[in-house]
Structures are given as structure tokens and as C-alpha cells.
C-alpha positions in Angstrom: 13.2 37.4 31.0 10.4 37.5 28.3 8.7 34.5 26.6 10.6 33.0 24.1 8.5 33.3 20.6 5.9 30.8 20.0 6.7 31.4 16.0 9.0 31.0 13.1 9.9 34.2 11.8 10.9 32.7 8.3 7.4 31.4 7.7 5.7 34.8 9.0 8.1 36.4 6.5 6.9 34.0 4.1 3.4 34.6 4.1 3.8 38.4 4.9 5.7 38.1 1.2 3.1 36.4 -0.2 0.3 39.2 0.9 2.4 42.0 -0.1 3.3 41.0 -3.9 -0.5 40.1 -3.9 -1.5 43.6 -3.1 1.4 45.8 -2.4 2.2 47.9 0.5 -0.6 50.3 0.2 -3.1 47.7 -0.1 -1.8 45.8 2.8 -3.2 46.6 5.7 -2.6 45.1 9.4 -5.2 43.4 9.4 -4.2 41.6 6.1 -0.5 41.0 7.8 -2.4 39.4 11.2 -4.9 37.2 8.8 -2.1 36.1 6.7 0.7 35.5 9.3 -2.0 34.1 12.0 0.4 36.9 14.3 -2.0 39.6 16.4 -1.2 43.0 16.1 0.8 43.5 19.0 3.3 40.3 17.9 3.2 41.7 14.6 4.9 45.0 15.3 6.9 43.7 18.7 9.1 41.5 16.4 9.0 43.3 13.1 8.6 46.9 14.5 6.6 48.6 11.7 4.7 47.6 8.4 7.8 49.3 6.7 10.2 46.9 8.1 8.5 43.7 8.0 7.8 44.4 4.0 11.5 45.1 3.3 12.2 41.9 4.7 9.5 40.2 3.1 10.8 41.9 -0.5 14.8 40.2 0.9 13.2 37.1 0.6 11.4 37.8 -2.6 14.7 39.1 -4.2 17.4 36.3 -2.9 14.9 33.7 -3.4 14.2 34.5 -7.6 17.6 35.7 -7.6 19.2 32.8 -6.3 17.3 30.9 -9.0 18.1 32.9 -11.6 21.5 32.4 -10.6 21.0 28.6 -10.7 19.8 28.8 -14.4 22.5 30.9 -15.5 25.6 29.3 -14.1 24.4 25.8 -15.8 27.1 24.0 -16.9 27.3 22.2 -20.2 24.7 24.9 -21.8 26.1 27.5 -24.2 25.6 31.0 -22.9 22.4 31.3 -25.4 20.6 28.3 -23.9 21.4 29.3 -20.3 19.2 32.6 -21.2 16.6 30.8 -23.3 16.1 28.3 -20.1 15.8 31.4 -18.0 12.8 33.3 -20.2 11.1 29.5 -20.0 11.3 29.5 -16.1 9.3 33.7 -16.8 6.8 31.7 -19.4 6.2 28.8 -17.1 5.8 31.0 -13.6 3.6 33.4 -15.1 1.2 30.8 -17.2 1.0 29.1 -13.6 0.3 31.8 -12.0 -2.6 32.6 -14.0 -4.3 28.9 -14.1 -3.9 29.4 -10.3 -5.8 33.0 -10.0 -2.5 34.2 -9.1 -1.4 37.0 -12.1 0.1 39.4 -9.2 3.8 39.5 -11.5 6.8 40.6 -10.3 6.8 41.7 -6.6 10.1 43.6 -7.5 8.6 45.3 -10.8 5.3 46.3 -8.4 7.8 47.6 -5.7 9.7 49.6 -8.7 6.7 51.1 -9.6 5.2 52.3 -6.4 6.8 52.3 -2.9 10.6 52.3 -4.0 10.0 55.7 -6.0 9.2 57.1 -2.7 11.0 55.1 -0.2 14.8 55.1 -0.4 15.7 52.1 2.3 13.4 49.6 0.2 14.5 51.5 -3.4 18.3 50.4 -1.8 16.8 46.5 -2.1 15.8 47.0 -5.4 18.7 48.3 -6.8 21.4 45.5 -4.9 18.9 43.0 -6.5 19.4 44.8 -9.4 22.8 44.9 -9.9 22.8 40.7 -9.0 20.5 39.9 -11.5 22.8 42.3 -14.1 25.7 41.0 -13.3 24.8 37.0 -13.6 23.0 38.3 -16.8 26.4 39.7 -18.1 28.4 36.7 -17.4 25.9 34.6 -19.2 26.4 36.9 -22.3 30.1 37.0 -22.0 29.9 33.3 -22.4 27.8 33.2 -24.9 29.5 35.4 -26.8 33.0 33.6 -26.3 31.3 30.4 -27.3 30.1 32.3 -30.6 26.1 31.6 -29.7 25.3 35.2 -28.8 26.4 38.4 -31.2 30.0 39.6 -30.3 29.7 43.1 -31.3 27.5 44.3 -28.6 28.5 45.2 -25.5 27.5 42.5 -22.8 26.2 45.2 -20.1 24.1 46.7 -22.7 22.5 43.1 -23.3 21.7 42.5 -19.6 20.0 45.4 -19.3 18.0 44.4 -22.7 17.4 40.7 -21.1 16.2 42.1 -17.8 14.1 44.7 -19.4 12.7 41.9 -21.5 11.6 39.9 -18.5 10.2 42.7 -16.2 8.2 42.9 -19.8 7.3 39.7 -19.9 5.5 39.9 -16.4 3.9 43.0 -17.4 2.1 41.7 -20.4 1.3 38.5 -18.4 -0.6 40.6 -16.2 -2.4 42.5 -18.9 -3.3 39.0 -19.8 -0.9 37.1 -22.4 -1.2 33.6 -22.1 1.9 31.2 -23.0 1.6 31.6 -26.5 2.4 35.4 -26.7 4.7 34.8 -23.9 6.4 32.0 -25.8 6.5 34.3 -28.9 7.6 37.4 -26.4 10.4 35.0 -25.8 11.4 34.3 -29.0 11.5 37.2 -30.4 14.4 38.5 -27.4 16.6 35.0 -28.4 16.1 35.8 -32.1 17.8 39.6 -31.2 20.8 38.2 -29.6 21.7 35.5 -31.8 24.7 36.5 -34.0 
């Protein structure tokens, strides 16, 4: 019978997340994954078999984490549709200006991933897109909402403005990166609100 694991996998998961989104999975070597996880090589790939595998589940927790808090934001109760989204472009503003006055500007793990290993890699492309399709649909709900309770523009089609919203956020982490502060996020922001008021 072998030794029972002297670790919790969660936490390893955790910090392997937190080393990947800082560098990606190119830039993350085994080395990196031992350092950060305090694992040694041979723990490292006994329970999590390859680099591949333990950074798909380190992007599952990135993705059901922010999703789950998206979520959260959207289904607020008591918020017209239009305030639900405006509260969830403040969460982007306030993560990203914390994330630089911490040294932290990696962005969005998910928009890295998009850009680099998921164009090549169709298991972790297959996270993505299931995040994707979350995100989209909570989005689309939100709209549908809003545009029942007459706070966002009825003559669009509320897919359409999902898409628009996400694309607005994944741009909002971008341009953080390139080094907008609040107030260009805060106007970035704006300006999205401002195109789906009625």
C-alpha cells in the first residue's frame, strides 16, 4: 500500500495557478512548479502526471473561480440588469488597479491562455471555450433583464451584447497591462455602459 500524500492538492493547484497566469506555460518550467508548490519533481508529476495536466487544472480553477464570481455579480437581486453589468466592469477596474499597486499586471490567465497555448492545444482550448460559453450565457441573461426592465437598448440582440461585454472586458485587461491606470479603466468602462443604455 503506498504512503498516503503528505499534501493538499487544492493548495498545490492553487499556487501552480498562480505561477502559470504569472508567466504562462512556456515560461513555466519544473523548476518554477517545485519552487512554487514546495512539491519535488518526482511528487510533482506522480500526482499530476505531466506539466500539461497539472496546468489544465490549474486554468479549472482559474475559470470556476472568476466565473463563479462573475456569476455572483450578475444574478444580484434588486439591481436592474444595467447595474448588475456596471458592478461587474467595477470588480475588472478594481482587480486590475490592484493588481498593479501590487507588481502583479499578469491580466487575464484565460485571455493569456487564448492567446498562446489554447491555439495549439485542443484539451486546454476545450476549457476555454466551456468557460466561455458560462460567462456568455450569465452575460446574456443579465441583458435580457435589463432590457425587460427598459435599462439596457431593446433593439439589439442580447447574444450580440454578451459577446460586446466580454470583448470589452478581455479589453480592459489588455490595456491594463499595457499600463492604463483606473482612470482610463474607469473611462474604458464608461464608455461600454454609455453603448448599451437605450
Amino acid at each position: 500500500m503506498g504512503r498516503p500524500r503528505q499534501f493538499d492538492e487544492e493548495r498545490v493547484i492553487q499556487r501552480a495557478c498562480r505561477e502559470f497566469w504569472a508567466k504562462g506555460f512556456d515560461g513555466t518550467s519544473t523548476a518554477d512548479l517545485c519552487r512554487a508548490t514546495g512539491l519535488t519533481r518526482s511528487s510533482l508529476y506522480n500526482t499530476f502526471h505531466s506539466k500539461e495536466h497539472l496546468f489544465r487544472r490549474a486554468l479549472s480553477h482559474y475559470v470556476n473561480t472568476m466565473t463563479a464570481r462573475q456569476g455572483t455579480v450578475l444574478d444580484a437581486s434588486g439591481s436592474s440588469g444595467l447595474e448588475r453589468i456596471r458592478s461587474l466592469l467595477t470588480v475588472i477596474v478594481d482587480d486590475e488597479t490592484a493588481n498593479q499597486e501590487s507588481g502583479h499586471g499578469s491580466g487575464c490567465f484565460t485571455v493569456n491562455t487564448i492567446t498562446t497555448i489554447a491555439s495549439r492545444n485542443p484539451d486546454i482550448a476545450r476549457v476555454v471555450e466551456a468557460d466561455l460559453h458560462r460567462r456568455l450565457s450569465s452575460l446574456r441573461l443579465a441583458i435580457m433583464d435589463g432590457q425587460l426592465d427598459g435599462s439596457i437598448a431593446a433593439g439589439r440582440d442580447p447574444g450580440d451584447l454578451a459577446w460586446y461585454v466580454t470583448s470589452l472586458i478581455y479589453g480592459m485587461r489588455v490595456a491594463a497591462q499595457s499600463g492604463a491606470g483606473r482612470t482610463a479603466l474607469e473611462g474604458i468602462a464608461s464608455t461600454g455602459i454609455e453603448a448599451l443604455t437605450p
